[in-house]
PDB file of N, CA, C, O and CB in Angstrom:
ATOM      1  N   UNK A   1      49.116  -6.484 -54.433  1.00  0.00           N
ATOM      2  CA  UNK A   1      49.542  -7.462 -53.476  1.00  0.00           C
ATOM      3  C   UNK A   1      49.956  -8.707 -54.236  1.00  0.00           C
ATOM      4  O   UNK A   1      49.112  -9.065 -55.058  1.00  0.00           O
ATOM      5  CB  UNK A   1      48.432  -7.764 -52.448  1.00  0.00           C
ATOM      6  N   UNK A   2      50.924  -9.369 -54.173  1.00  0.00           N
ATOM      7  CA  UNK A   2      51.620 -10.719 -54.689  1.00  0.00           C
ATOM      8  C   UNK A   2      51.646 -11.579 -53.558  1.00  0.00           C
ATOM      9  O   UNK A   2      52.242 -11.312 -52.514  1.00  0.00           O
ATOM     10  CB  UNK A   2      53.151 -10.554 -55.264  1.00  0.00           C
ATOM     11  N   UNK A   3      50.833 -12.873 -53.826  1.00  0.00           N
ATOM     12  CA  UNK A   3      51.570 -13.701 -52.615  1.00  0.00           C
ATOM     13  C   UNK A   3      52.197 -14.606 -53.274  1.00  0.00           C
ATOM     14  O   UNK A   3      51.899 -14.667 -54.467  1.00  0.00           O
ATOM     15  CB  UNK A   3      50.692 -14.408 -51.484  1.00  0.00           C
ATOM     16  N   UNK A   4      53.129 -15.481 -52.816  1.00  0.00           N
ATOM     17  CA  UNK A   4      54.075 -16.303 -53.289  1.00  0.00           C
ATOM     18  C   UNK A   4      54.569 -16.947 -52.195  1.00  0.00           C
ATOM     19  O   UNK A   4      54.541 -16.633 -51.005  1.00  0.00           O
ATOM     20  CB  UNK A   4      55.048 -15.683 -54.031  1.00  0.00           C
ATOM     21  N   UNK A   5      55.336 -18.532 -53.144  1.00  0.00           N
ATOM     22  CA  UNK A   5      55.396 -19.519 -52.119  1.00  0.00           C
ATOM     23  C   UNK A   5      57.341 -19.728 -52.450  1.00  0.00           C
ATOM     24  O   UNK A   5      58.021 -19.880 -53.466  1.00  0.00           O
ATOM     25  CB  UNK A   5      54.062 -21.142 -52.469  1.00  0.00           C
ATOM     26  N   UNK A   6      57.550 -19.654 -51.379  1.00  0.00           N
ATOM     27  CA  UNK A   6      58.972 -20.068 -51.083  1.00  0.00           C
ATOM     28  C   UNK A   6      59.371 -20.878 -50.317  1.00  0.00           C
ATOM     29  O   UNK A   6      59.367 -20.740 -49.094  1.00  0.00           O
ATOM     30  CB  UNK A   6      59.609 -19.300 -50.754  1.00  0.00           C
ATOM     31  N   UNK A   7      59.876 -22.085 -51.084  1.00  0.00           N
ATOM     32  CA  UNK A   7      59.766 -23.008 -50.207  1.00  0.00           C
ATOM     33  C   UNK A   7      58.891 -23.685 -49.513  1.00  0.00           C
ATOM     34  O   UNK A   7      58.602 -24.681 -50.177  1.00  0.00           O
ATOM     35  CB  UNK A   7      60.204 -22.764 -49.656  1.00  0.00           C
ATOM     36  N   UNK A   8      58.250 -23.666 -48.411  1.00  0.00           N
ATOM     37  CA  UNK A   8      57.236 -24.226 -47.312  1.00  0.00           C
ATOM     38  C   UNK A   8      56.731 -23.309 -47.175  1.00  0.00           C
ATOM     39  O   UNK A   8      55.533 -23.570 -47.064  1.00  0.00           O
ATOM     40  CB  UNK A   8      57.566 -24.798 -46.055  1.00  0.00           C
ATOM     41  N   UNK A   9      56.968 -21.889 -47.078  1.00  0.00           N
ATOM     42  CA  UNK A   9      56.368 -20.554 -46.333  1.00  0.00           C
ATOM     43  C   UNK A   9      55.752 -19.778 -47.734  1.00  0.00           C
ATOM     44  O   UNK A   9      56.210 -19.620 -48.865  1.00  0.00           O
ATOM     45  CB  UNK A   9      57.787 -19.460 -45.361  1.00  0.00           C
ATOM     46  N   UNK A  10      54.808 -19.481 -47.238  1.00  0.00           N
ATOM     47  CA  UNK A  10      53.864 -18.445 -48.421  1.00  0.00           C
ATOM     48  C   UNK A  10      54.273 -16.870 -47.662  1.00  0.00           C
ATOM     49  O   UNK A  10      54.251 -16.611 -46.459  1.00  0.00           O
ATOM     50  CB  UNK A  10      51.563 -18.844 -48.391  1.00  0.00           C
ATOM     51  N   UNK A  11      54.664 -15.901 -48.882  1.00  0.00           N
ATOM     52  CA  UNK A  11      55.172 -14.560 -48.558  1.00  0.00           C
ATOM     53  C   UNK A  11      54.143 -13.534 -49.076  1.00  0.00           C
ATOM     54  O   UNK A  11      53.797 -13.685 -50.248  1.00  0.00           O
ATOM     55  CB  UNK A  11      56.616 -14.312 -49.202  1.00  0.00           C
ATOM     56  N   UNK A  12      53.775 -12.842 -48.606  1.00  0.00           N
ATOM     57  CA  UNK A  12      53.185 -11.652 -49.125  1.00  0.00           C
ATOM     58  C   UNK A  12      53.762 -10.417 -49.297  1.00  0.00           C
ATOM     59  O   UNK A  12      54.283 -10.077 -48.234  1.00  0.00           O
ATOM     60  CB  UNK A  12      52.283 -11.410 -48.501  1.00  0.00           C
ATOM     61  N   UNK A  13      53.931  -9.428 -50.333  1.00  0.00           N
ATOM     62  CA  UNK A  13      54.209  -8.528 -50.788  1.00  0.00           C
ATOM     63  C   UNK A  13      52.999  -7.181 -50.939  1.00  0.00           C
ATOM     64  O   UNK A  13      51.952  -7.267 -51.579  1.00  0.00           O
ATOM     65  CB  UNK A  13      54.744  -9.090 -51.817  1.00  0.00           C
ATOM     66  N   UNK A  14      53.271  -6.488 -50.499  1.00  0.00           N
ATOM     67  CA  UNK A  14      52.538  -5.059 -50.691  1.00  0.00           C
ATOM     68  C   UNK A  14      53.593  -3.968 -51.362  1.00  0.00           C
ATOM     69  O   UNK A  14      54.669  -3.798 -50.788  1.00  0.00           O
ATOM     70  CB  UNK A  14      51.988  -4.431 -49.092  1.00  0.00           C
ATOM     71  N   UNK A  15      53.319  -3.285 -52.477  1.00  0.00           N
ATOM     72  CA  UNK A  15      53.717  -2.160 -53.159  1.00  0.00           C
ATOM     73  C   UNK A  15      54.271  -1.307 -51.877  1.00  0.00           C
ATOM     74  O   UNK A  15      53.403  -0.642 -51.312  1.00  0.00           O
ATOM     75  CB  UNK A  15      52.463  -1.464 -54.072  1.00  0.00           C
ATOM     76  N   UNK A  16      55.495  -1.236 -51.378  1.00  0.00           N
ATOM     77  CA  UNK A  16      56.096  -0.085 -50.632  1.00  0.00           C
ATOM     78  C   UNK A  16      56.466  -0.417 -48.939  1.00  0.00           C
ATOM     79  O   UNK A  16      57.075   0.274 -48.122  1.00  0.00           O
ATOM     80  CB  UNK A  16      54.957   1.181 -50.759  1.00  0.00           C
ATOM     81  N   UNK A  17      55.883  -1.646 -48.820  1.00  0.00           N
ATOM     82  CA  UNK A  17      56.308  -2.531 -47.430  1.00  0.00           C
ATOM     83  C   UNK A  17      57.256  -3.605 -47.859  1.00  0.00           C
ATOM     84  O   UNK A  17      57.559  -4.080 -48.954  1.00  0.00           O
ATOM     85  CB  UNK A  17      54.945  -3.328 -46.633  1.00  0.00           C
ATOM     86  N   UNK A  18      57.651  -3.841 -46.527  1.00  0.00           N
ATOM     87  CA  UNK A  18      58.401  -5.481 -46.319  1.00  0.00           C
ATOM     88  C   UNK A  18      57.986  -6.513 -46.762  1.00  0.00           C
ATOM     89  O   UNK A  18      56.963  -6.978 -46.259  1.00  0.00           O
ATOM     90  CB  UNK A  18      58.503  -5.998 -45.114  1.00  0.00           C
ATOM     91  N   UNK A  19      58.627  -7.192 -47.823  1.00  0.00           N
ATOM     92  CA  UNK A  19      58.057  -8.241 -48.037  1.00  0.00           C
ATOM     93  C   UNK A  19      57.812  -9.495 -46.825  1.00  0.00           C
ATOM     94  O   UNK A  19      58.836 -10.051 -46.428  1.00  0.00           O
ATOM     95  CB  UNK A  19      58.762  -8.593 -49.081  1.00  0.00           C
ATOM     96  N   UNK A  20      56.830  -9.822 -46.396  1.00  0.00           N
ATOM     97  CA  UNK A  20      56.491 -10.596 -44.780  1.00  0.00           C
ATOM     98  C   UNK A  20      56.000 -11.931 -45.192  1.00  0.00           C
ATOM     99  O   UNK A  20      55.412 -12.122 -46.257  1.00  0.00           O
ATOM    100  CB  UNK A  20      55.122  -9.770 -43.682  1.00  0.00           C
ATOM    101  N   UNK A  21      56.323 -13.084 -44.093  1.00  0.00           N
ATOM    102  CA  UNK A  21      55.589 -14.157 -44.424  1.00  0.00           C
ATOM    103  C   UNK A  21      54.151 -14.313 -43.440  1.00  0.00           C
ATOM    104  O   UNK A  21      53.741 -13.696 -42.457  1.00  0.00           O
ATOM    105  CB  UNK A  21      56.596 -15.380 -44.312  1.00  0.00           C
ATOM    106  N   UNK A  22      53.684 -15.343 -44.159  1.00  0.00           N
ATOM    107  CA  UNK A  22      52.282 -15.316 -43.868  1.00  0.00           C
ATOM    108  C   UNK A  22      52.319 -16.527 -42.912  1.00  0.00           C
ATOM    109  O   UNK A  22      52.934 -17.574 -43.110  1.00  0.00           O
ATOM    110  CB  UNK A  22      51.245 -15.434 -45.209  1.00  0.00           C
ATOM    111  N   UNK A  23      51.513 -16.193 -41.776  1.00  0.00           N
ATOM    112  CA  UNK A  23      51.815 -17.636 -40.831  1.00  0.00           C
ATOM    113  C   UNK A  23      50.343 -18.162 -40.908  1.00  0.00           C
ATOM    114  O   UNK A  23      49.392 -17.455 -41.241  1.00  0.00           O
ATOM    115  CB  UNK A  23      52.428 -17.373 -38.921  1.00  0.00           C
ATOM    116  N   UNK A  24      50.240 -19.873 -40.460  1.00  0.00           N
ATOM    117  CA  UNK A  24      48.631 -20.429 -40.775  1.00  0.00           C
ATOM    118  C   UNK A  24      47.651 -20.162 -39.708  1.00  0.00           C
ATOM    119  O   UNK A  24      48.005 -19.731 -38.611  1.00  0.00           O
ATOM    120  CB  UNK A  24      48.543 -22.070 -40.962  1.00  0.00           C
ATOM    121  N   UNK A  25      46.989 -20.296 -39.872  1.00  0.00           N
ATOM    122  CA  UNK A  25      45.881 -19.979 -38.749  1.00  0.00           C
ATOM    123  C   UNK A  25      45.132 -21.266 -38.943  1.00  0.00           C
ATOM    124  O   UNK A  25      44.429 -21.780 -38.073  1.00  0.00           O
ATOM    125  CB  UNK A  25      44.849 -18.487 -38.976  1.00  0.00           C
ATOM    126  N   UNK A  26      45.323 -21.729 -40.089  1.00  0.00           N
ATOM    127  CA  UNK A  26      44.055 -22.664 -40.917  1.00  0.00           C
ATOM    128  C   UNK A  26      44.598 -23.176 -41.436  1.00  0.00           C
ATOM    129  O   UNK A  26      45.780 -22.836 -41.404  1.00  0.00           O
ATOM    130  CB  UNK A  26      43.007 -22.272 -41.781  1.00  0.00           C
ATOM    131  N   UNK A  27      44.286 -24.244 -42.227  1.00  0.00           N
ATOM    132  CA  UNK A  27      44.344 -24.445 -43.785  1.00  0.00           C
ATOM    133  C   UNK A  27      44.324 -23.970 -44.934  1.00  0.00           C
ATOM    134  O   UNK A  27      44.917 -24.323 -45.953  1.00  0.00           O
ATOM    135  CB  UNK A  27      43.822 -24.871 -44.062  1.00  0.00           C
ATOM    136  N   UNK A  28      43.370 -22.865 -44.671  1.00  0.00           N
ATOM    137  CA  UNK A  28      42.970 -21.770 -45.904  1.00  0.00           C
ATOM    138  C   UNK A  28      43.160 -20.615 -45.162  1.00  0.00           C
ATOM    139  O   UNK A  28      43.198 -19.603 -45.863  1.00  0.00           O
ATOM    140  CB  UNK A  28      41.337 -21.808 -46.615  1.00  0.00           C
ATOM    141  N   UNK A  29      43.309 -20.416 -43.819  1.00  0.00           N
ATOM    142  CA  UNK A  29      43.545 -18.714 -43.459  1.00  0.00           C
ATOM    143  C   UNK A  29      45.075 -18.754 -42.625  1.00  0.00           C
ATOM    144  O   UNK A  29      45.545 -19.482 -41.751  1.00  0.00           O
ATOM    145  CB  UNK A  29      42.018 -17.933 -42.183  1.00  0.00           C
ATOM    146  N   UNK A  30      45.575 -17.549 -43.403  1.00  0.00           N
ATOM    147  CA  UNK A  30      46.828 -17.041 -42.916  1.00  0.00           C
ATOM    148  C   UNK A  30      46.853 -15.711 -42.565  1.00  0.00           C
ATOM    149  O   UNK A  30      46.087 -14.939 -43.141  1.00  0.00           O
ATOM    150  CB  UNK A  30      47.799 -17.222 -43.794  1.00  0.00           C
ATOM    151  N   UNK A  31      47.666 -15.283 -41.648  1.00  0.00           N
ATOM    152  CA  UNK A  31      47.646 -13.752 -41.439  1.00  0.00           C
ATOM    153  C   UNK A  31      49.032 -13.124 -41.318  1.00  0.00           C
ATOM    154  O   UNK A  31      50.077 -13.752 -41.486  1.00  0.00           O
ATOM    155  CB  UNK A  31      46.854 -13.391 -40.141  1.00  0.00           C
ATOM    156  N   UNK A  32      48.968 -12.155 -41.089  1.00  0.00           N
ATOM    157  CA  UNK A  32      50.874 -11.351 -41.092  1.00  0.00           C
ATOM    158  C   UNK A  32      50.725 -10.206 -40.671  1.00  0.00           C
ATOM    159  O   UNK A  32      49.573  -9.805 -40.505  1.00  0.00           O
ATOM    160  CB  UNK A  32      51.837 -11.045 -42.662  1.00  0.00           C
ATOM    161  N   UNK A  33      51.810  -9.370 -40.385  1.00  0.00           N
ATOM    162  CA  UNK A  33      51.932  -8.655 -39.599  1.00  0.00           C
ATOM    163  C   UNK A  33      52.148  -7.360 -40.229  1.00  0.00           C
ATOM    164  O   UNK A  33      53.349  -7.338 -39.959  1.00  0.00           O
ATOM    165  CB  UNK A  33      52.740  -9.092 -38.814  1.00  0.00           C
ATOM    166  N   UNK A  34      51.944  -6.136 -40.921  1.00  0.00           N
ATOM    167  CA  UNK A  34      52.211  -5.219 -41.924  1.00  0.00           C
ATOM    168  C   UNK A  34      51.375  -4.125 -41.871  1.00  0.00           C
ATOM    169  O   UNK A  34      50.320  -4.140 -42.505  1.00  0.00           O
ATOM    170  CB  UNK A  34      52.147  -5.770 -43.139  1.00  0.00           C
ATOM    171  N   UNK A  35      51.677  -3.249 -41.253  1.00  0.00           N
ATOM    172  CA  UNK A  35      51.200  -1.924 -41.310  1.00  0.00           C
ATOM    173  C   UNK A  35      49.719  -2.377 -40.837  1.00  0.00           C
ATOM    174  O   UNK A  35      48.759  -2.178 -41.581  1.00  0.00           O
ATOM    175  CB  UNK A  35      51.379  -1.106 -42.868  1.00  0.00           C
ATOM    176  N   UNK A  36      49.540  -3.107 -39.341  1.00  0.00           N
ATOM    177  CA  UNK A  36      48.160  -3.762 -38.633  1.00  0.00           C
ATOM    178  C   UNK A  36      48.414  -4.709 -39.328  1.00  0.00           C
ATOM    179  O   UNK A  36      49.164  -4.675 -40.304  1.00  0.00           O
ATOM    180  CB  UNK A  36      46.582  -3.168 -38.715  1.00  0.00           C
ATOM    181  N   UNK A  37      47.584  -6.061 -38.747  1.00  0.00           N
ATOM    182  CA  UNK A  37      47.365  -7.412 -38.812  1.00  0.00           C
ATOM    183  C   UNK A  37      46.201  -7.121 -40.247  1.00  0.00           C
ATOM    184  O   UNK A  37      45.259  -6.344 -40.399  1.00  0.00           O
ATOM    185  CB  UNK A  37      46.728  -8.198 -37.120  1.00  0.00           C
ATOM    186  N   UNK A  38      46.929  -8.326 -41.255  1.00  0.00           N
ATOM    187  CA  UNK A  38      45.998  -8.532 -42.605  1.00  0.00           C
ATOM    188  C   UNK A  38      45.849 -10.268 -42.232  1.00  0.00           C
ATOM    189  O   UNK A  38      46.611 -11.052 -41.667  1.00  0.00           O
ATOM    190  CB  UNK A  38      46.960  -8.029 -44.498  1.00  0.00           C
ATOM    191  N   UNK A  39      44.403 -10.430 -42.885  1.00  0.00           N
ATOM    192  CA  UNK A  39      43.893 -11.790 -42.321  1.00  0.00           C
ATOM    193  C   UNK A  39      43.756 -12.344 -43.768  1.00  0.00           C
ATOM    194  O   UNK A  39      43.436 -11.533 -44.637  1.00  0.00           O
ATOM    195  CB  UNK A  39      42.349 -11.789 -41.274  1.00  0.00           C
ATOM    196  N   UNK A  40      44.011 -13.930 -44.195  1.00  0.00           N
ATOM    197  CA  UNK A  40      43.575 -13.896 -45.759  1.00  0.00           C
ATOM    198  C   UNK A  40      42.997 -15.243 -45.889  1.00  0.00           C
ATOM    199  O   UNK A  40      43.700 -16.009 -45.232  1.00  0.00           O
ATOM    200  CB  UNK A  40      44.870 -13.643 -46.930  1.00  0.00           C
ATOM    201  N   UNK A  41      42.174 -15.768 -46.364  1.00  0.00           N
ATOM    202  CA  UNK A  41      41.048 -16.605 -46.451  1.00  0.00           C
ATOM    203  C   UNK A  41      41.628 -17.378 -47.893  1.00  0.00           C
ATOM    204  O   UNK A  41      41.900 -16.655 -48.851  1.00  0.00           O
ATOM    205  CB  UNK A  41      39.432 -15.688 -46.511  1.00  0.00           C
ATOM    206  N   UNK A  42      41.771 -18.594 -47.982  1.00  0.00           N
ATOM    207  CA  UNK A  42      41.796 -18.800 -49.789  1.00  0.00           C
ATOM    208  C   UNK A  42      40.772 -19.251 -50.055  1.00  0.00           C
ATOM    209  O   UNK A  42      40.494 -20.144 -49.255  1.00  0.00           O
ATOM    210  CB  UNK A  42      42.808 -19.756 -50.543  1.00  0.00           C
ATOM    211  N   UNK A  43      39.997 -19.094 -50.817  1.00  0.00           N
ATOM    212  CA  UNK A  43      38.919 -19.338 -51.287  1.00  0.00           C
ATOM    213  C   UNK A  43      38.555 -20.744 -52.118  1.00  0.00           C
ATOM    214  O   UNK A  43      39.335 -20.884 -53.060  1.00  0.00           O
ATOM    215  CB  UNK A  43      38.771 -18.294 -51.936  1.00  0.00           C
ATOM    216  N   UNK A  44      37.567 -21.825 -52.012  1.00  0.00           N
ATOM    217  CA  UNK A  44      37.562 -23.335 -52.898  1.00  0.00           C
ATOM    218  C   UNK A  44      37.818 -22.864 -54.377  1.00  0.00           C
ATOM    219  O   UNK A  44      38.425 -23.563 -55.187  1.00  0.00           O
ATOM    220  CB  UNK A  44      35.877 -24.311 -52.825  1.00  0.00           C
ATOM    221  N   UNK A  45      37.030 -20.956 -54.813  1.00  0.00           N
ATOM    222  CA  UNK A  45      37.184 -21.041 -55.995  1.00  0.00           C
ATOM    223  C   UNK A  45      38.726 -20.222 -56.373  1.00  0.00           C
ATOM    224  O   UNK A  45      38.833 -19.581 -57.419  1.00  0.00           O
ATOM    225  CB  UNK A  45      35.855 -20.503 -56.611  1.00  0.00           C
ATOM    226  N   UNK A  46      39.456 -20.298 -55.742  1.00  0.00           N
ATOM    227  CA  UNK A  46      40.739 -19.280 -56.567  1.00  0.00           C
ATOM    228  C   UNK A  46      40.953 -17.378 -55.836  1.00  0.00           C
ATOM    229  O   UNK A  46      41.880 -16.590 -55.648  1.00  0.00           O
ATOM    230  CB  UNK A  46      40.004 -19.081 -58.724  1.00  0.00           C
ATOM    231  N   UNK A  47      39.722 -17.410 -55.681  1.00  0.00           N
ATOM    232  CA  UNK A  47      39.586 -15.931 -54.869  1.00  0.00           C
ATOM    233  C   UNK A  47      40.427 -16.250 -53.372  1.00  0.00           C
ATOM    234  O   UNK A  47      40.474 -17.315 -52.756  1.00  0.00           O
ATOM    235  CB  UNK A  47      37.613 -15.435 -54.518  1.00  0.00           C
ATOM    236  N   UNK A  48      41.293 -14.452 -52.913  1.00  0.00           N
ATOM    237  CA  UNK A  48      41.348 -14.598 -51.690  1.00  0.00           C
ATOM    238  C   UNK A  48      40.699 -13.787 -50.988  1.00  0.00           C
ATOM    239  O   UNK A  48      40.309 -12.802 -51.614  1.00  0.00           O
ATOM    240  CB  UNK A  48      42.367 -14.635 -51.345  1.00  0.00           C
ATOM    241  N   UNK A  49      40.353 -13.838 -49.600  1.00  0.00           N
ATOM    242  CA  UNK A  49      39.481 -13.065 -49.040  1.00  0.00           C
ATOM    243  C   UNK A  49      40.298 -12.252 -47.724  1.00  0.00           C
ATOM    244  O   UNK A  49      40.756 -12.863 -46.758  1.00  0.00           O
ATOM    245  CB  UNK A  49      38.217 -14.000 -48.653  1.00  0.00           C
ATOM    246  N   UNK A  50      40.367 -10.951 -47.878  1.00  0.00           N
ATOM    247  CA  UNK A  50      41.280 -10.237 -47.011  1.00  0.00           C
ATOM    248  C   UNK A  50      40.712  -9.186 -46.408  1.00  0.00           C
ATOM    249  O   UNK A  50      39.986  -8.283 -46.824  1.00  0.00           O
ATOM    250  CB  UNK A  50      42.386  -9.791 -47.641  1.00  0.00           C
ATOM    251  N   UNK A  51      41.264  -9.511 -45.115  1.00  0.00           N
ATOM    252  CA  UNK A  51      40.487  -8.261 -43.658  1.00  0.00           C
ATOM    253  C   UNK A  51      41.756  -7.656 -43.236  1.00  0.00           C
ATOM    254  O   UNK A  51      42.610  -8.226 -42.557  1.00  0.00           O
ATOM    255  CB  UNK A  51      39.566  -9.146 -41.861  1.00  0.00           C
ATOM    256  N   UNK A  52      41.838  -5.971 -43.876  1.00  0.00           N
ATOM    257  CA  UNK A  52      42.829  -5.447 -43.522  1.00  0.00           C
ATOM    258  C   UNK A  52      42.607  -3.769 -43.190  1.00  0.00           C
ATOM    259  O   UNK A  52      41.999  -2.881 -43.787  1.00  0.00           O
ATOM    260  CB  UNK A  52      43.757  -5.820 -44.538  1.00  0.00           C
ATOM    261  N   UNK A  53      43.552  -3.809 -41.717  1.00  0.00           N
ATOM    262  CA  UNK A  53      42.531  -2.333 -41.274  1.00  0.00           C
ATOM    263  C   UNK A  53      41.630  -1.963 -41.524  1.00  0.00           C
ATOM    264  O   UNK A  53      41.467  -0.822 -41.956  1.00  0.00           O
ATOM    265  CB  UNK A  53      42.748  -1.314 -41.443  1.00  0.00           C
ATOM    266  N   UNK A  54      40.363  -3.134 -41.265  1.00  0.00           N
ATOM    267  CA  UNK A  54      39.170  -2.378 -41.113  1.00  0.00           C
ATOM    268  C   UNK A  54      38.283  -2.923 -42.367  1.00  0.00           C
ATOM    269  O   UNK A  54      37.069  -2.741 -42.460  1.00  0.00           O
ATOM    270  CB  UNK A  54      39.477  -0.701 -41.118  1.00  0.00           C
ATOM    271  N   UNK A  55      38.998  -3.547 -43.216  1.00  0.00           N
ATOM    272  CA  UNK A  55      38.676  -3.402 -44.699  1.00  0.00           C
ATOM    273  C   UNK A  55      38.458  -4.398 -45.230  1.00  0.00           C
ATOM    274  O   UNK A  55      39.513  -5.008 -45.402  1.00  0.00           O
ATOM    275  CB  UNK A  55      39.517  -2.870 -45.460  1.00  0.00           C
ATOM    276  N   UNK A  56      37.075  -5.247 -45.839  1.00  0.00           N
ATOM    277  CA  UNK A  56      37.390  -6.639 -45.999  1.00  0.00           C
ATOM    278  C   UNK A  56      37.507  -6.421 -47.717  1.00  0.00           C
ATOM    279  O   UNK A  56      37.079  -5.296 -47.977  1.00  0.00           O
ATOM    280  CB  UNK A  56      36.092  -7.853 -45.297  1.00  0.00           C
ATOM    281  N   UNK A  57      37.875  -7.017 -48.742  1.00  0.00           N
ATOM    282  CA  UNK A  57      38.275  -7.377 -49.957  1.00  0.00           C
ATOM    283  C   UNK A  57      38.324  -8.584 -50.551  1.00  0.00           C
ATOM    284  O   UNK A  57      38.849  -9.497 -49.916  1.00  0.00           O
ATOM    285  CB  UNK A  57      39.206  -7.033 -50.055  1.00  0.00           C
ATOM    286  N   UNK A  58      37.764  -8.858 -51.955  1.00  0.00           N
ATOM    287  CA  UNK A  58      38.113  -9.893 -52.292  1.00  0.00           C
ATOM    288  C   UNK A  58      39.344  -9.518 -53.428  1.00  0.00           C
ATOM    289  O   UNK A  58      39.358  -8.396 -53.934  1.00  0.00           O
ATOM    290  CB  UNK A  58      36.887 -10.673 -52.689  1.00  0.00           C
ATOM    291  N   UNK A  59      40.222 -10.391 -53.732  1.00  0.00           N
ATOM    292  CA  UNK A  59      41.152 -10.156 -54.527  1.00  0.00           C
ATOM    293  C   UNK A  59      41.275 -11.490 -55.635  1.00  0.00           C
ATOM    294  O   UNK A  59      41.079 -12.637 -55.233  1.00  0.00           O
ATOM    295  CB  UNK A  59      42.383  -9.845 -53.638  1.00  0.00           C
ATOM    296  N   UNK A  60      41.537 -11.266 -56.720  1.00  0.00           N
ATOM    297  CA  UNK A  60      40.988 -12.315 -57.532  1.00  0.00           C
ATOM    298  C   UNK A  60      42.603 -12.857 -58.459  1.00  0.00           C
ATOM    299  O   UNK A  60      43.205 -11.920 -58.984  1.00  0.00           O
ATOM    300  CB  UNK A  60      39.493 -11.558 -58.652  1.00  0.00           C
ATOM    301  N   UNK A  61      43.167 -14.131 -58.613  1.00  0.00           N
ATOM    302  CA  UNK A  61      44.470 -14.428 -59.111  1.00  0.00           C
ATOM    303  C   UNK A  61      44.412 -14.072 -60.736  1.00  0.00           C
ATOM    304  O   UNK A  61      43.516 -14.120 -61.578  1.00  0.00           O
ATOM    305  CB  UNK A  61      44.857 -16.040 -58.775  1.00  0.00           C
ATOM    306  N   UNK A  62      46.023 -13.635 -60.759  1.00  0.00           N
ATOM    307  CA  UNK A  62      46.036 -12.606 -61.656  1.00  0.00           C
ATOM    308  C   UNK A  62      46.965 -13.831 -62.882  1.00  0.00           C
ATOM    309  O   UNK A  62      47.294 -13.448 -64.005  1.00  0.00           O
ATOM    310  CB  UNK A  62      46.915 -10.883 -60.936  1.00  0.00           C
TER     311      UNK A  62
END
């Protein structure tokens, strides 16, 4: 997963989907729309925190 900022809008990328943008919910949580709703948390330390189908994850910047 890559997220990235273009412009004003932060985009998320998944290996083999649409690249989609991420809309705010929060300050720190955004969600999008991609094969079911993915929810993503940014974390104070650098980690993001993601609830997707079912599945929560932390994902750590690369």
């Amino acid at each position: 997963m890559d997220v990235t900022r273009e412009g004003e809008r932060l985009m998320v990328e998944v290996s083999g989907l649409v690249r989609t943008e991420l809309r705010p919910m929060s300050r720190t949580r955004f969600f999008a729309r991609m094969k079911g709703e993915v929810e993503l948390d940014f974390l104070a330390n650098g980690e993001i925190a993601l609830e997707w189908a079912g599945h929560d994850v932390i994902a750590r910047p690369v």
